[in-house]
C-alpha positions as CSV (number, residue, x, y, z in Angstrom):
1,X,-30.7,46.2,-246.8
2,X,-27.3,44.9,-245.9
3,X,-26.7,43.0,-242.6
4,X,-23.7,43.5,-240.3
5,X,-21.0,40.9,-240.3
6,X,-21.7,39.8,-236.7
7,X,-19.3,37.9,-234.6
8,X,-20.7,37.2,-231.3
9,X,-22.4,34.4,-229.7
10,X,-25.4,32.6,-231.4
11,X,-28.7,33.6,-229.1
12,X,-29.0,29.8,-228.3
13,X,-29.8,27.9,-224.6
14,X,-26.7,26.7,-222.7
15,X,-27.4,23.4,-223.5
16,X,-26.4,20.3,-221.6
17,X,-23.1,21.0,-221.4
18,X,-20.2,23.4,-222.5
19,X,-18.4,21.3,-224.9
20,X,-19.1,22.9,-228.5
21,X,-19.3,19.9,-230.2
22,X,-22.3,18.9,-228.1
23,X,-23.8,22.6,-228.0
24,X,-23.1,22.1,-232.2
25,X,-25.3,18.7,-232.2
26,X,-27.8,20.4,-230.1
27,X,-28.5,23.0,-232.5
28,X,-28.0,21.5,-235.7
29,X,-28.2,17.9,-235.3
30,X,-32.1,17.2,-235.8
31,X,-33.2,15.6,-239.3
32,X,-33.8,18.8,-240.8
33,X,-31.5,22.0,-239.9
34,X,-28.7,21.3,-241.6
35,X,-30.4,20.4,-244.6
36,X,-32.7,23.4,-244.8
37,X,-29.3,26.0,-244.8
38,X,-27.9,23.6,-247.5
39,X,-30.9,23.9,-249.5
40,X,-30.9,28.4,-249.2
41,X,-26.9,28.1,-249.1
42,X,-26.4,25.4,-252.7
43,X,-29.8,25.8,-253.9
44,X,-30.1,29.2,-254.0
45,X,-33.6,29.3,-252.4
46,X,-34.2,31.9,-250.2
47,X,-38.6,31.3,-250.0
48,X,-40.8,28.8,-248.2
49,X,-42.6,27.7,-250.9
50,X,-39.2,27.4,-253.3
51,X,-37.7,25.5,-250.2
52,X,-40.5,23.5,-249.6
53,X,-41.3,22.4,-253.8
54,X,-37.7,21.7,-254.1
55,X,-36.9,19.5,-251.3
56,X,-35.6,16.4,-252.4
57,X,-35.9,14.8,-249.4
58,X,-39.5,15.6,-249.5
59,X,-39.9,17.8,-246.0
60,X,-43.3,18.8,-244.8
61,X,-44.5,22.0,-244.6
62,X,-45.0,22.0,-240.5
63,X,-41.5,20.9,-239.8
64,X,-40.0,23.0,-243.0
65,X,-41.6,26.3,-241.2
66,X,-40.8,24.6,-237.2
67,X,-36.7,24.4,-238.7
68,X,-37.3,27.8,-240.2
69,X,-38.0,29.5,-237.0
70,X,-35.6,27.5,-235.2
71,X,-32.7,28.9,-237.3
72,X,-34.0,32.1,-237.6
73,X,-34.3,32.3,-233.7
74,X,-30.9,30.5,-233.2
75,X,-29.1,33.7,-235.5
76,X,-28.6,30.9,-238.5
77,X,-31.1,32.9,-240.9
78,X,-32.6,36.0,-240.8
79,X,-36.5,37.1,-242.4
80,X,-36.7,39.9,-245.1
81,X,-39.8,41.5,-246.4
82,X,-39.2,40.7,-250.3
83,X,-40.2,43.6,-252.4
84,X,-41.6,41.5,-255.0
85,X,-44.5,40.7,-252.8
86,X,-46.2,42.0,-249.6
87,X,-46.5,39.1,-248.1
88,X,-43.4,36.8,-249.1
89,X,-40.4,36.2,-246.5
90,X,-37.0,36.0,-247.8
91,X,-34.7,34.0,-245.8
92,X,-30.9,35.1,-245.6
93,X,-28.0,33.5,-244.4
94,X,-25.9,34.9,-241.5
95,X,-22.4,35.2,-241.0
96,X,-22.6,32.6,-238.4
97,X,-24.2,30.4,-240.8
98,X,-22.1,30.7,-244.0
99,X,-19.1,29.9,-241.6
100,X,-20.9,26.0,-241.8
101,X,-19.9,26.0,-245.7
102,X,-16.4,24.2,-244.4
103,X,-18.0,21.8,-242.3
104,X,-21.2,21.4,-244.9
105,X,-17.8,20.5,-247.3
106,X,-16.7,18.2,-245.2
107,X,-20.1,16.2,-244.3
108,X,-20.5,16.3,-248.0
109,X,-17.1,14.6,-248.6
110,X,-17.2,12.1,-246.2
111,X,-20.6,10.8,-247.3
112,X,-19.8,10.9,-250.9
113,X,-16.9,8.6,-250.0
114,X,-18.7,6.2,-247.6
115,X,-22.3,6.4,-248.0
116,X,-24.2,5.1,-250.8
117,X,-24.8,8.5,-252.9
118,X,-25.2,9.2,-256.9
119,X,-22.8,11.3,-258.4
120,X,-25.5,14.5,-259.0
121,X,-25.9,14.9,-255.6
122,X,-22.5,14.6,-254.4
123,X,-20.5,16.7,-256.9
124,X,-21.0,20.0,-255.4
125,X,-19.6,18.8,-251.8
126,X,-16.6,16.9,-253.7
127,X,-15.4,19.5,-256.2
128,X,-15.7,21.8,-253.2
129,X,-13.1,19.6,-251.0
130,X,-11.0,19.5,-253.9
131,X,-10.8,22.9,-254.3
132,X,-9.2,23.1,-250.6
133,X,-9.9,26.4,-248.5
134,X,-9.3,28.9,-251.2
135,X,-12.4,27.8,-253.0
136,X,-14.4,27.6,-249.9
137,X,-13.2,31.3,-249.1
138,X,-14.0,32.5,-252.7
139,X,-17.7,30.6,-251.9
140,X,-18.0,32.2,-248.6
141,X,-17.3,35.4,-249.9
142,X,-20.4,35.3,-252.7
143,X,-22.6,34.2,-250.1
144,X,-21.4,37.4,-247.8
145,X,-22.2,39.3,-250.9
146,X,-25.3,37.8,-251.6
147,X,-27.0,37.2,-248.3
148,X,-25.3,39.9,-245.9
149,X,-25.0,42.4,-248.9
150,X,-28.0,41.8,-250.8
151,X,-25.8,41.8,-254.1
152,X,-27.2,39.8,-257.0
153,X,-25.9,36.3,-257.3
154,X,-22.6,36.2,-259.4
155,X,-22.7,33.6,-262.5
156,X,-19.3,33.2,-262.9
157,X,-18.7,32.9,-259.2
158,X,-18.0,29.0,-257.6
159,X,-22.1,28.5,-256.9
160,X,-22.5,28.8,-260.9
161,X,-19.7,26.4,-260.9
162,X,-20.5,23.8,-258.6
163,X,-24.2,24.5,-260.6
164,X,-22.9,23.8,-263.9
165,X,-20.6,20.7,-262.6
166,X,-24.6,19.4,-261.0
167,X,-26.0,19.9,-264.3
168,X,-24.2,18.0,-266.1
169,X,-23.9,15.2,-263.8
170,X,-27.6,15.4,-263.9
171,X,-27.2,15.2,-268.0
172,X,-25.0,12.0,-267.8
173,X,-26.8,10.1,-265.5
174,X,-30.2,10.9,-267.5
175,X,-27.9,9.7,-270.6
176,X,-26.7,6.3,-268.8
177,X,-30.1,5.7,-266.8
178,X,-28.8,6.0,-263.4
179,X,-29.9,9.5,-262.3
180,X,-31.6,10.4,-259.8
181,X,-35.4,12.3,-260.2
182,X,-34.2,15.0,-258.3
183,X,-37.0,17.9,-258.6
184,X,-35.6,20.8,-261.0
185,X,-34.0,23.6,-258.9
186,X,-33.4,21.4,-256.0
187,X,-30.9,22.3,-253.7
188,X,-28.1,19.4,-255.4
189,X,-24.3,18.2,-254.8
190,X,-24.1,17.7,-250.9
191,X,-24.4,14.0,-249.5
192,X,-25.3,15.9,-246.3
193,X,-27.6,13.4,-244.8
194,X,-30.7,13.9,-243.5
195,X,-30.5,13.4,-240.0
C-alpha cells in the first residue's frame, strides 16, 4: 500500500533546546539509529531478522528492536504486515528519512577520507559524493518508489550501481587479501560510524 509523501514535523519531544542541529543529535545520534536506516536504505533489508543476520557491526537483538521502535515512533520508518508471512514486519523508509541520504553521503565521505575505513565499505558513500546531487536525487527517487510506493527495486537504478561498485571492491580485496569478512548481504559502502 503506498504511503503519502509527508512533509510535516517528525512526532518527536522538544528536546533540550530549539536548535535543529541539537534536536538532529537527539534523535539520531545514539550508536545505533543512523546505522540501522543505512542498513534498510543501502542494504536493502527491510526485516528484523535480515537486519539483525547482516549487521556488520554485529547489533543485538534488544537494542536492534529498542532502535526499531524508536524510528518507527520518531516517523523515520514505518511497519508493514508482509504478505509473504503472517507474522513478519516489513520496515519502510519515510520521506523524512530518505531525505538523510545527503547527509548519510556526506558522513560517508568524510569518514572515508579521515577515518581508518577499507575500500568495500566505503565505496558506496564515495561514488555517491562524486556523483554530486543529481545522483543523490536519482537515489532518493528509487527509494520514494520503493519504500513510499511499494514498487519493486530497480536493478539498473543507482542502488544496483553503488551494489555492483561493493561487489567488486569486495572481489579485489578477497583477490589482494585485505578485505574485510563482511557477512554476505550486509548493508556495505558507508563509513557511517557507529556511534
Amino acid at each position: 500500500m503506498p504511503q503519502p509523501v509527508e512533509t510535516g514535523l517528525l512526532p518527536v519531544p522538544p528536546g533540550k533546546s530549539g536548535c535543529p542541529i541539537n534536536l538532529t543529535v537527539e534523535l539520531l545520534g545514539d550508536r545505533w539509529s543512523l546505522v540501522v536506516l543505512r542498513d534498510v536504505m543501502f542494504g536493502g533489508h527491510r526485516h528484523f531478522r535480515e537486519l539483525l543476520a547482516h549487521s556488520i557491526e554485529g547489533i543485538a537483538s534488544n537494542i536492534l528492536s529498542a532502535r526499531l521502535s524508536k524510528l518507527v515512533a520518531a516517523g523515520l520508518l514505518t511497519r508493514h504486515d508482509d504478505p509473504s508471512h503472517r507474522q513478519k514486519i516489513e520496515y519502510r523508509l519515510t520521506e523524512a528519512s530518505i531525505q538523510l541520504v545527503p547527509l548519510m553521503t556526506q558522513l560517508g565521505d568524510w569518514g572515508s577520507r579521515w577515518l581508518p575505513t577499507v575500500p568495500e565499505l566505503s565505496i558506496r558513500a564515495r561514488l555517491l559524493a562524486r556523483g554530486g546531487p543529481e545522483m543523490g536525487e536519482r537515489f532518493m527517487d528509487e527509494l520514494r518508489a520503493t519504500h513510499l510506493e511499494g514498487r519493486p527495486r530497480r536493478t539498473d537504478g543507482v542502488l544496483a550501481e553503488l551494489t555492483l561498485a561493493y561487489e567488486r571492491a569486495v572481489a579485489e580485496g578477497a583477490a589482494s587479501g585485505t578485505g574485510t569478512s563482511a557477512p554476505e548481504g550486509a548493508a556495505p559502502g558507508s563509513a557511517v560510524p557507529e556511534g
